[in-house]
C-alpha positions in Angstrom: 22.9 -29.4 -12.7 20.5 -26.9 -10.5 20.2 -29.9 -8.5 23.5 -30.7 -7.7 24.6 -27.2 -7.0 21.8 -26.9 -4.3 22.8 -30.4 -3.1 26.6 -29.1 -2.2 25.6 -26.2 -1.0 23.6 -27.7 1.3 26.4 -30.2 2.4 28.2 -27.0 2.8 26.1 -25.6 4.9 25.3 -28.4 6.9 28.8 -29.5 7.6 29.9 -25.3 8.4 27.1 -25.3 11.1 27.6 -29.0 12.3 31.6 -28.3 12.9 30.5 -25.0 13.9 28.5 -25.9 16.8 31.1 -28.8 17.2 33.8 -26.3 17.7 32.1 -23.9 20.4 31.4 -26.7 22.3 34.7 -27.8 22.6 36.3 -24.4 23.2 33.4 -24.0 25.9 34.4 -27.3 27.6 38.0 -26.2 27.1 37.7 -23.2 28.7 35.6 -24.0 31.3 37.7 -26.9 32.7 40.7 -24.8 32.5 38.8 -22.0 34.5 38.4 -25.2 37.2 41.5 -26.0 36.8 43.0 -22.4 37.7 41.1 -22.2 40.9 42.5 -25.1 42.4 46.3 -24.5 41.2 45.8 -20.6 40.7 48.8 -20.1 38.0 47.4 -17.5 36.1 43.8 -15.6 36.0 41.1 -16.7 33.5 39.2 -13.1 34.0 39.0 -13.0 30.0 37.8 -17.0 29.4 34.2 -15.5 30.6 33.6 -13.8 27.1 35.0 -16.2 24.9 32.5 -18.8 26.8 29.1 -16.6 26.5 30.3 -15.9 22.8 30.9 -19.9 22.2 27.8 -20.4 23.9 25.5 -17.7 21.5 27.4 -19.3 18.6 26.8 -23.1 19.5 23.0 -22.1 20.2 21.8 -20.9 17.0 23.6 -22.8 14.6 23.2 -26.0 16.8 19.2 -24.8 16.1 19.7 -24.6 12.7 21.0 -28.1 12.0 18.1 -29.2 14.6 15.7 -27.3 12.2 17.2 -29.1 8.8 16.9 -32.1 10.2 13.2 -31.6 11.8 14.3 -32.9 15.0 14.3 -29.9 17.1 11.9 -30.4 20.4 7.9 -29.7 19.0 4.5 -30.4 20.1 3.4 -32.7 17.0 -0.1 -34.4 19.1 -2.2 -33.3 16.3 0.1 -33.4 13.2 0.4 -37.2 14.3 -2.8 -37.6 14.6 -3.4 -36.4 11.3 -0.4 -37.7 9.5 -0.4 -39.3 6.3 -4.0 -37.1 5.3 -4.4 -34.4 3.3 -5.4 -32.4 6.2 -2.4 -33.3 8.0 -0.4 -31.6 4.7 -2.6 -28.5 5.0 -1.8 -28.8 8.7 1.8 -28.8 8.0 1.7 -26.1 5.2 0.1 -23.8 7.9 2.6 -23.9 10.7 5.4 -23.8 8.0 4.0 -20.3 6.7 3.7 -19.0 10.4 7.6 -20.6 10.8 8.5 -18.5 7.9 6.2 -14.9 9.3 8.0 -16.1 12.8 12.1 -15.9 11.4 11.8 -13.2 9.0 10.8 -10.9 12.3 13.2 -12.6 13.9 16.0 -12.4 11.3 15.1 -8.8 10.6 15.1 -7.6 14.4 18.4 -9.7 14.7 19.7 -7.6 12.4 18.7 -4.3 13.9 19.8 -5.4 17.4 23.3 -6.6 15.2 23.9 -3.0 13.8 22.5 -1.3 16.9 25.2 -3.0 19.1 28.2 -0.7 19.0 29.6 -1.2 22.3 32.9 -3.4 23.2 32.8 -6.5 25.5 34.4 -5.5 28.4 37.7 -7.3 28.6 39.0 -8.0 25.5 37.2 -5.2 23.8 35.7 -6.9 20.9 32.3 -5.6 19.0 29.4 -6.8 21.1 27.9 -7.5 17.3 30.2 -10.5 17.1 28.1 -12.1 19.3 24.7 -11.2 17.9 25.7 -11.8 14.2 25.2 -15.5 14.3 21.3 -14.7 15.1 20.2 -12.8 11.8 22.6 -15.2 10.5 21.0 -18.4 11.9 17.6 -16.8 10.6 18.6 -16.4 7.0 19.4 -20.2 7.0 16.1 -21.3 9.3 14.3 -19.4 6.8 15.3 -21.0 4.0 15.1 -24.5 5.4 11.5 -24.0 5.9 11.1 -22.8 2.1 12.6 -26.0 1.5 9.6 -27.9 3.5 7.2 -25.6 2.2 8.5 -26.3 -1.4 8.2 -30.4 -0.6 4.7 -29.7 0.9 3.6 -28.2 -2.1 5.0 -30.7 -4.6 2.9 -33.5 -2.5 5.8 -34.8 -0.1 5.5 -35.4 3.4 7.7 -34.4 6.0 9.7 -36.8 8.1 
């Protein structure tokens, strides 16, 4: 039962940051061409489109890297976890880095957060709370961490990771 609930919640979570990213890109390429379009047959001014484009753009970065990070193919140097793939020091290897992942996104999910609550000030034009655009980060970071829990977990119970 434990092991189906974890299962759909990681399909959940998975497909929320998947369509996610999906959708920022889309609204970024909408925008953007319209902004193109506007110059060249100037019907109406776009002044506005600039936020909603740096907001898609924050959004569709971090939880883009957080699918990247489930899946394991976000860009890495891996020379010498290659080399020593498939050994038992290749496992300690990989149980290393994943503890210095996890020290490395609790700071950075815990200064996300301070810099979320710290932002009070409105975007300029459409006068939304700058902290919509820094929530996805500590957001991003809860998730990133527990991904790497989840390779740490594996490591430990004798997996590799693929």
């Amino acid at each position: 039962m434990r092991g189906k609930t974890f299962e759909k919640a990681d399909r959940t979570i998975d497909q929320a940051l998947r369509w996610g990213s999906i959708g920022c890109l889309a609204g970024i390429f909408i925008l953007i061409s319209a902004g193109m379009f506007v110059r060249f047959v100037p019907i109406s001014s776009m002044g506005w489109a600039d936020e909603l484009i740096e907001f898609g753009f924050a959004w569709m970065v971090f939880l883009g890297s957080a699918v990247l990070w489930k899946e394991r193919t976000h860009f890495r140097v891996d020379l010498v976890s290659n080399w020593l793939a498939g050994s038992e020091a290749g496992r300690k290897l990989d149980i290393l880095v994943n503890f210095f992942n996890i020290a490395f996104f609790l700071v950075f999910t815990y200064e996300a957060w301070v810099l979320t609550m710290r932002a009070t000030d409105p975007s300029p034009i459409l006068a939304w709370p700058k902290a919509l655009w820094y929530v996805v980060m500590p957001v991003s970071g809860v998730v990133l961490v527990g991904y790497t829990m989840r390779d740490l977990y594996l490591l430990f119970r004798g997996r590799t990771l693929t």
